[in-house]
LONU-846488 format. One line per 4 residues: number of its first residue (from 1); their letters; for each residue y, x, z of C-alpha. Coordinates in pm, 1 decimal, always signed. Example, Ala and Ser with C-alpha at 12.3 -4.5 7.8 and 13.67 -1.06 7.14 Angstrom:
2
1 = AS = -450.0:+1230.0:+780.0  -106.0:+1367.0:+714.0 .
END
This chain:
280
1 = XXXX = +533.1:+323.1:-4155.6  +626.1:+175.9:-3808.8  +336.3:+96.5:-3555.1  +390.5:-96.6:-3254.1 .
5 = XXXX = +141.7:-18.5:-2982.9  +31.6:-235.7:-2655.8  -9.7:-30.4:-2370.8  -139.5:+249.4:-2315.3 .
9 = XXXX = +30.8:+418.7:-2597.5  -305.4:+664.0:-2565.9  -585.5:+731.8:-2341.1  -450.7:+1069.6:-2310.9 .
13 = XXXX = -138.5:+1314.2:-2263.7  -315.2:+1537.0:-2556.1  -380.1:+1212.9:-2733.9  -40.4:+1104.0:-2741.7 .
17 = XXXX = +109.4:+1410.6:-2849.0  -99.0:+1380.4:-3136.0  +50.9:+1075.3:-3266.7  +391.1:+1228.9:-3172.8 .
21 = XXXX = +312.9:+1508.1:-3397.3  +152.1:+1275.3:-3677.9  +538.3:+1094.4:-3620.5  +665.9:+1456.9:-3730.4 .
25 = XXXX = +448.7:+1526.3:-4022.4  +378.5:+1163.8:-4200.4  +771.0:+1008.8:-4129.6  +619.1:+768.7:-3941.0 .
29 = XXXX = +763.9:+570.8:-3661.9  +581.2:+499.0:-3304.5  +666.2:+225.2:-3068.6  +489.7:+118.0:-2751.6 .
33 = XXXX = +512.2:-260.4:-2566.2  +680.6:-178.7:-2270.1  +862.9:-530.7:-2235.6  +1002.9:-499.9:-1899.4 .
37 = XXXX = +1276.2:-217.5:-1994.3  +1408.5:-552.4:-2228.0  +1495.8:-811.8:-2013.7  +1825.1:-834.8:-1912.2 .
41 = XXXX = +1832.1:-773.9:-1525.9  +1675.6:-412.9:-1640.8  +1924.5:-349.1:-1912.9  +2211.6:-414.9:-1631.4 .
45 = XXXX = +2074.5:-159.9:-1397.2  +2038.6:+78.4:-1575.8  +2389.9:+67.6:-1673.9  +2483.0:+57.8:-1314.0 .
49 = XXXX = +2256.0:+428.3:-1274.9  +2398.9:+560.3:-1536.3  +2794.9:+520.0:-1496.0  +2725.7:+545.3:-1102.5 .
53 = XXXX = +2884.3:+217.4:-1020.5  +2642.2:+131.5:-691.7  +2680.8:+529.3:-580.8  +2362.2:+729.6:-613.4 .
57 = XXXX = +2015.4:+595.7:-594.4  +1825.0:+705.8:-309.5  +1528.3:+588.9:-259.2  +1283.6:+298.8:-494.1 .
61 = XXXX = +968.4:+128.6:-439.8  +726.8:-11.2:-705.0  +446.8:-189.3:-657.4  +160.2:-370.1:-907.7 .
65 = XXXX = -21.5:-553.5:-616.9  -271.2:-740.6:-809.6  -621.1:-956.9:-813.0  -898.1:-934.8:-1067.6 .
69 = XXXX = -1270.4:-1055.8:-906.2  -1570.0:-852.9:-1007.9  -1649.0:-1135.2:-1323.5  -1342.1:-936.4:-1465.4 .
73 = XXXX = -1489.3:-604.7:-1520.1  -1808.4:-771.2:-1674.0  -1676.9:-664.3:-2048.3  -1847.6:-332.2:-2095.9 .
77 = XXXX = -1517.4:-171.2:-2191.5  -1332.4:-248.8:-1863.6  -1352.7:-34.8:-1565.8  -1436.5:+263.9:-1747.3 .
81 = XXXX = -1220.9:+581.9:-1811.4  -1344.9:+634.0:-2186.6  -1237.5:+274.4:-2290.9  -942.1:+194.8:-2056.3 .
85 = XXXX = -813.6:+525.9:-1952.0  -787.0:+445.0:-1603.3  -799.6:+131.2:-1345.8  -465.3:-11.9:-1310.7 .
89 = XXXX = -221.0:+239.4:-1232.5  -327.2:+314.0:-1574.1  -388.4:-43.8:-1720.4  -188.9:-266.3:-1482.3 .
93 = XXXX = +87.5:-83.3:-1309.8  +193.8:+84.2:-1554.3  +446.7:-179.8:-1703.6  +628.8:-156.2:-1333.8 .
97 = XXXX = +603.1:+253.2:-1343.1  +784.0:+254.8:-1696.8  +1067.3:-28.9:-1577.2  +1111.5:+262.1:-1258.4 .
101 = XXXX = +1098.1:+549.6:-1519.4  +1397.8:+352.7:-1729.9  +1611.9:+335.5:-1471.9  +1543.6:+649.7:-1252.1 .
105 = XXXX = +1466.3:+893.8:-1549.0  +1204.1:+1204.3:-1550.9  +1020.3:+1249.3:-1279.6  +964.8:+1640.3:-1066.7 .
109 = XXXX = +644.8:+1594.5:-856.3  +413.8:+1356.8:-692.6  +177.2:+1294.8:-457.4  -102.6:+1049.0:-463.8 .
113 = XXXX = -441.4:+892.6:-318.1  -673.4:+710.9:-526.5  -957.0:+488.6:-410.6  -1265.7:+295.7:-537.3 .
117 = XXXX = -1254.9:+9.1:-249.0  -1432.8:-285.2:-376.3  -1450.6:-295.8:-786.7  -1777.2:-245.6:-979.4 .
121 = XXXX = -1584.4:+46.3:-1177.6  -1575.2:+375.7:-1284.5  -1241.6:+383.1:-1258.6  -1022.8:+352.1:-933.9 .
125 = XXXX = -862.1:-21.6:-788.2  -621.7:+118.7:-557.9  -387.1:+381.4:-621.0  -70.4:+531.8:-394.1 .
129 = XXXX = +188.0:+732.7:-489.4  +526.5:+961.3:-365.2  +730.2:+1073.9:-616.1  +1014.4:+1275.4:-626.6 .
133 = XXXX = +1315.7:+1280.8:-907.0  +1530.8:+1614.4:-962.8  +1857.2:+1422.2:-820.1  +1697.2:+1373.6:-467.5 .
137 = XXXX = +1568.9:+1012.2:-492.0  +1210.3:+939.6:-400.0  +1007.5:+648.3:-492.8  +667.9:+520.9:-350.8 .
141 = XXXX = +438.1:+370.2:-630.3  +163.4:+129.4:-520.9  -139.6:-15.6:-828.0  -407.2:-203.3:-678.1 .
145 = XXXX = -628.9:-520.3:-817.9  -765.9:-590.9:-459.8  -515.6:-747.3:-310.3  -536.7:-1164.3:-258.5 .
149 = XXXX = -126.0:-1239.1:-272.4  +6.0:-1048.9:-621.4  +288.6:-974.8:-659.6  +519.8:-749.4:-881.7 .
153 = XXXX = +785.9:-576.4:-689.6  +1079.1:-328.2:-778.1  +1350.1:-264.6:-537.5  +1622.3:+50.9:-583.7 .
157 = XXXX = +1833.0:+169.0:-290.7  +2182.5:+269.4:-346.7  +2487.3:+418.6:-172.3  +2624.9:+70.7:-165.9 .
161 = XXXX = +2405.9:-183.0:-260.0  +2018.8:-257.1:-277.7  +1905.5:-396.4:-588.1  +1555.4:-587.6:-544.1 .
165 = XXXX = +1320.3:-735.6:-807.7  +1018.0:-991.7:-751.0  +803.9:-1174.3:-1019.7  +443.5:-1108.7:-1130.1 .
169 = XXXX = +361.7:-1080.5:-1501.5  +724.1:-1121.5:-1633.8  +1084.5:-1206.7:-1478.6  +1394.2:-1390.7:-1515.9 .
173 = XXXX = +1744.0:-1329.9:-1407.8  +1694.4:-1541.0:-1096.0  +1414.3:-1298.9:-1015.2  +1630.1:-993.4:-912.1 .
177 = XXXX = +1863.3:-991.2:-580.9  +2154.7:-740.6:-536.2  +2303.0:-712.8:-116.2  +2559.8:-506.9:-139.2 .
181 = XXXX = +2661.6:-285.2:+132.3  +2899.2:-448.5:+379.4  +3250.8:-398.6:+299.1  +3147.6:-332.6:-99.2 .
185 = XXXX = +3064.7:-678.4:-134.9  +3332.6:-784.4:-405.7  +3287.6:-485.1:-598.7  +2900.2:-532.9:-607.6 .
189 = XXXX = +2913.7:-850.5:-753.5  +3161.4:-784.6:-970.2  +2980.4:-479.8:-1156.4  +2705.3:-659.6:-1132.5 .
193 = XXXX = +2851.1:-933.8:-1357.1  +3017.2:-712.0:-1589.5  +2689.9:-433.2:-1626.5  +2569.3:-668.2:-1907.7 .
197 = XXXX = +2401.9:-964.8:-2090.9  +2217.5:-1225.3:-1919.4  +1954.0:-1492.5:-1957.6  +1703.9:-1284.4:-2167.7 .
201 = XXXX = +1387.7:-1270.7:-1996.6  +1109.6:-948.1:-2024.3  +870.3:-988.2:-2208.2  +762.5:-938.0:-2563.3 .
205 = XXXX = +1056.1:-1110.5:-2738.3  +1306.7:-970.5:-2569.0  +1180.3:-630.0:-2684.3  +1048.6:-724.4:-3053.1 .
209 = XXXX = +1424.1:-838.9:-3121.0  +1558.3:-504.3:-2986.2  +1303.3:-356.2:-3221.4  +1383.2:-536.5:-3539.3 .
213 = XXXX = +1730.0:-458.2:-3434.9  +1707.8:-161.7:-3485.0  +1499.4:-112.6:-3769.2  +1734.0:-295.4:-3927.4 .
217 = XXXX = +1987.2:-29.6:-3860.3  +1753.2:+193.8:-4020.7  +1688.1:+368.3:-3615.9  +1394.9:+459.9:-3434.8 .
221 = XXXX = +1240.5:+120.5:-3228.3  +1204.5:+132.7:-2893.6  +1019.9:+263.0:-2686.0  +986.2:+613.9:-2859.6 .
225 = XXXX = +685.5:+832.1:-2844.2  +891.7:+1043.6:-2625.0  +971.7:+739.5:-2411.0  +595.8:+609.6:-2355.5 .
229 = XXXX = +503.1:+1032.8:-2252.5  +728.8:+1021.1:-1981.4  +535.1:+698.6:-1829.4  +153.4:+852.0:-1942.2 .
233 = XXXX = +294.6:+1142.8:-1763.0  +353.0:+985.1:-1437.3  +24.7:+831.0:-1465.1  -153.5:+1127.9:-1537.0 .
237 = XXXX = -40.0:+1327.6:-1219.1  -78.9:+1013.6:-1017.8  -439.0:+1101.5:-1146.1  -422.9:+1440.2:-1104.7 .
241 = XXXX = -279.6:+1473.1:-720.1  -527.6:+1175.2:-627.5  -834.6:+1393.2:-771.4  -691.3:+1726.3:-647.3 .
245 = XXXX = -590.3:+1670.3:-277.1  -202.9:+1856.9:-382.1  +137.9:+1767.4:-496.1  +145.6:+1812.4:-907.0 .
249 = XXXX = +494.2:+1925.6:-1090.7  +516.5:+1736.3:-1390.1  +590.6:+2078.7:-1570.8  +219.0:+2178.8:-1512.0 .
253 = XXXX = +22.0:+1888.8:-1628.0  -32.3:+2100.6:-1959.8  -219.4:+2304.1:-1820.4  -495.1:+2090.0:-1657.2 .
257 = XXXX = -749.9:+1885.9:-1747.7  -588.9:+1611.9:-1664.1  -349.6:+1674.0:-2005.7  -656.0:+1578.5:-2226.5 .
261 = XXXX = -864.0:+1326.7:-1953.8  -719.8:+1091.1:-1695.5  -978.9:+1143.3:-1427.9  -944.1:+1515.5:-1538.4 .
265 = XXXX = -1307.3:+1543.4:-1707.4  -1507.7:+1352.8:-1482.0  -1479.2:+1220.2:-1103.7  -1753.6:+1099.5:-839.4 .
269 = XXXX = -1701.2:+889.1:-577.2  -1821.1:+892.8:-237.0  -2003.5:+597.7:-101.3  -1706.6:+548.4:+103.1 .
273 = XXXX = -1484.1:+525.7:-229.7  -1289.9:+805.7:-192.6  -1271.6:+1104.7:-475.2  -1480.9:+1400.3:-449.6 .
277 = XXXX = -1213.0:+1636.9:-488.2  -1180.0:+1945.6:-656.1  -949.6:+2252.9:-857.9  -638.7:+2132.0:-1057.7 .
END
C-alpha cells in the first residue's frame, strides 16, 4: 500500500515514527505533499549545494509572512494544538521550512520565540527562529498569519552568488533571482543554466509525477517518512526553544515532551501573548 499524506505528515514526532514503523512492519509505503522540493528552481539548487558549484552556503532566510482574519479560525478545528498541531509554523510555514531543509540538509540547534499577538487561538500566529546547520550556515525562519503584505520568501547566501526566491502559495521559474558575486558572473549563470530542468512549476503536479515516477520504477515516492521527520523536527524545536526560553539540539528532542506534543503538553499564554515558560 502507498499513502500520500497532505501536510503535516503527523501531529507529532512520536506520531510519525509510528507510521514509520507501521512502513517497517506492513511493507507499506509513506509519502507526504511537500510540493515545493518539486519545482524546478528547487531541484536546480539543490544540485548547485550539493556539487558546491556557488562555494559554500553561508547564511539563508525563510520566511511564511502571511494573513488569515479572525473569520478564519471560526472552524472549531483551527487554532487548536489537538486538531492542527500548531499555528503556522506548524500549518503554514512549514512548506517554506521543508524547501530550506531540501537544500540545506539536517539541522544542529535552534533558537526561537513564539507569540500569541492578535489570533483567537490556542495555538501561536507568530513564530521566530535561528537555526544552525553542522557545516556552519545559519538560517533565520520567520511563520506569522498577522502580517497585511504576504509574502513567501527564500533567499540562500553563497561564497559567490546569492540565490533569492519570492512568490506566495506556489512559484515559477521567473520567481527565483541568482546575483552572482562580481567577477563570478559568467560562471554563475552558466551553472545556473546547466544545474537542471526548467519550466516546471511547485506545486502538486510537479511532485505527483515525480511520485508516479517512481513507483513506476518500483522505488520509494517522495517525500519519505524519513524526509517529512526531518521538517516535523525542525518544527518541533521551533516549539520547544519558543516554550523553553533555551537553544534545543535536534539530538534531544526525544527526550522531551515536545517528541509526543507540539506545545510540549500544554502552554498558557500571558495576557500580553507571550508563553509562560517552563523545563524542557
Amino acid at each position: 500500500m502507498n499513502v500520500w499524506c497532505e501536510k503535516p505528515p503527523a501531529l507529532s514526532l512520536a506520531a510519525l515514527d509510528e507510521i514509520a514503523a507501521s512502513e517497517v512492519a506492513g511493507g507499506a509505503r509513506f509519502a507526504t505533499v511537500f510540493q515545493h522540493r518539486f519545482g524546478s528552481g528547487a531541484r536546480r539548487l539543490r544540485a548547485l549545494t550539493q556539487c558546491n558549484a556557488l562555494g559554500r552556503l553561508l547564511v539563508a532566510e525563510c520566511r511564511t509572512l502571511w494573513y488569515r482574519p479572525d473569520s478564519y479560525f471560526e472552524p472549531a478545528w483551527r487554532g487548536r494544538w489537538e486538531t492542527e498541531g500548531g499555528g503556522p509554523t506548524m500549518g503554514h510555514g512549514i512548506h517554506q521550512i521543508d524547501l530550506l531543509l531540501s537544500i540545506l540538509g539536517p539541522w544542529r540547534e535552534v533558537s526561537a520565540v513564539a507569540a500569541r499577538r492578535a489570533r483567537p487561538t490556542a495555538t501561536e500566529d507568530l513564530s521566530v527562529a535561528l537555526v544552525t546547520f553542522p557545516g556552519g550556515a545559519v538560517a533565520t525562519v520567520v511563520n506569522s498569519l498577522v502580517l497585511p503584505r504576504q509574502a513567501s520568501s527564500l533567499r540562500f547566501d553563497f561564497d559567490f552568488a546569492t540565490v533569492e526566491l519570492r512568490h506566495l502559495y506556489g512559484y515559477e521559474d521567473d520567481d527565483w533571482t541568482v546575483t552572482a558575486l562580481d567577477g563570478h558572473e559568467d560562471e554563475v549563470a552558466r551553472a545556473w543554466s546547466d544545474a537542471g530542468p526548467a519550466g516546471v512549476p511547485s506545486g502538486h503536479l510537479a511532485q505527483l509525477t515525480a511520485v508516479l515516477d517512481v513507483l513506476d520504477a518500483g522505488a520509494p515516492p517522495p517525500v519519505t517518512s524519513a524526509d517529512a521527520r526531518l521538517t516535523l523536527e525542525l518544527v518541533a524545536g521551533i516549539y520547544a526553544s519558543a516554550f523553553t526560553a533555551r537553544p534545543v539540539r535536534r539530538d534531544e528532542l526525544m527526550d522531551t515532551p515536545y517528541y509526543t506534543a507540539m506545545d510540549g503538553g500544554g502552554v498558557v499564554w500571558t495576557d500580553e501573548g507571550e508563553p509562560r515558560r517552563g523545563p524542557l
